[in-house]
Structure formats: structure tokens, C-alpha cells
C-alpha positions in Angstrom: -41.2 53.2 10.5 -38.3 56.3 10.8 -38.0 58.5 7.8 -36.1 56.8 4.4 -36.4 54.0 1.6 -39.6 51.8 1.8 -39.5 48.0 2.8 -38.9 46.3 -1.0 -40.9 43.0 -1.1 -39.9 40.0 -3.2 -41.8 40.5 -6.4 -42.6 37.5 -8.9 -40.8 38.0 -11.7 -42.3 35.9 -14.3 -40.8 32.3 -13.6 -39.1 33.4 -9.8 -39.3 35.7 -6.9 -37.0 38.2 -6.0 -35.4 38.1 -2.9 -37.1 40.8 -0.6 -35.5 43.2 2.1 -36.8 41.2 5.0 -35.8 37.6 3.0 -32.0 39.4 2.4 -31.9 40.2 6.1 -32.8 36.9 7.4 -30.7 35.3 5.0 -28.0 36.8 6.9 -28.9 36.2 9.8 -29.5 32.6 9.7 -26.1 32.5 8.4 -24.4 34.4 11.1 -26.1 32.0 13.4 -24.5 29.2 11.9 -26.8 28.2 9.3 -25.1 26.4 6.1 -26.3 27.7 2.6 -28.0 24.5 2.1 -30.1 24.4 5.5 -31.0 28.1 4.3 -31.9 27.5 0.9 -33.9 24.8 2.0 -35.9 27.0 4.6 -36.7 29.9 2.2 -37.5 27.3 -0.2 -34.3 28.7 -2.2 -31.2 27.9 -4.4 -28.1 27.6 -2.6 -26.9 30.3 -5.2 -29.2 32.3 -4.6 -28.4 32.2 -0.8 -24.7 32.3 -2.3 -25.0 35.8 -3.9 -27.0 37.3 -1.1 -24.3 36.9 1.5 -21.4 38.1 -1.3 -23.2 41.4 -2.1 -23.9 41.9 1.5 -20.5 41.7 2.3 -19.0 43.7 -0.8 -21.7 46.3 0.4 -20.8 46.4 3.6 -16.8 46.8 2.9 -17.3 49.5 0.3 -20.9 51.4 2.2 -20.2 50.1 5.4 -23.8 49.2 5.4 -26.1 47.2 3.3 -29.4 49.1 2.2 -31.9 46.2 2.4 -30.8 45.2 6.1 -31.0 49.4 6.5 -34.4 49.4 5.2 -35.4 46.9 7.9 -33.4 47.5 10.4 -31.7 44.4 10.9 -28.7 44.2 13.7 -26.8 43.1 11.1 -26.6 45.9 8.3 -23.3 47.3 9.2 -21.6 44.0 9.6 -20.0 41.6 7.5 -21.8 38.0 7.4 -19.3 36.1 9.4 -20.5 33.2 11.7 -20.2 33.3 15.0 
């Protein structure tokens, strides 16, 4: 791994797990693929809000950073663009 921030990993957090750097970054990129939130949520064995909020803050990130730290941290293709599907 290059210099910087450590890979976070979804942590349980007493009744749910967070969503984890690589989790966020495949999040986005099943939805730039095409993926619905449902089809998603159901994959990751997650909420469709949950799903919801991830692709929001990406993109709110991205517009304000131009770049979204947990797709950074993994070096996802994706960090620097907004999640729009193809």
C-alpha cells in the first residue's frame, strides 16, 4: 500500500455494522454498473438507505473534495467521480 490513511473496515457497532472503505467503494461501483439500490442492498446484505446515503455523500464529496476519502483509501477507479450510471 502507497503512503496515507489506513483501509477503515466495517466495525460492529452494537446492533449494525458500519459500512467499510472497501463496502463504500463497491457500493459505487455496482451502482455505476447499473446496479439498482435494491439489487445492491440485497448483495451486501444491506438497507436500501443505507446504500441511499452512501452514494449521496459520495457525490456531495466528490463535488465539494473532488474526491471521496474511502474510495482514496482503496484506490477505487471511481474516487474522483460522481456515481452516475453508465
Amino acid at each position: 500500500m502507497e503512503y496515507g490513511e489506513p483501509v477503515e473496515a466495517g466495525e460492529y457497532r452494537g446492533t449494525f455494522k458500519a459500512v467499510g472503505d472497501q463496502e463504500h467503494a463497491e457500493i459505487i461501483r455496482l451502482y455505476v454498473e447499473g446496479y439498482g439500490m435494491a439489487k445492491i442492498a440485497n448483495e451486501l446484505d444491506r438497507g436500501s438507505r443505507t446504500i441511499h446515503r452512501h452514494i449521496l455523500e459520495h457525490d456531495q464529496a466528490v463535488a465539494r473534495s473532488r474526491f471521496f476519502p474511502a474510495c482514496r483509501r482503496v484506490h477505487s477507479e471511481y474516487e474522483g467521480r460522481r456515481a452516475e450510471r453508465i
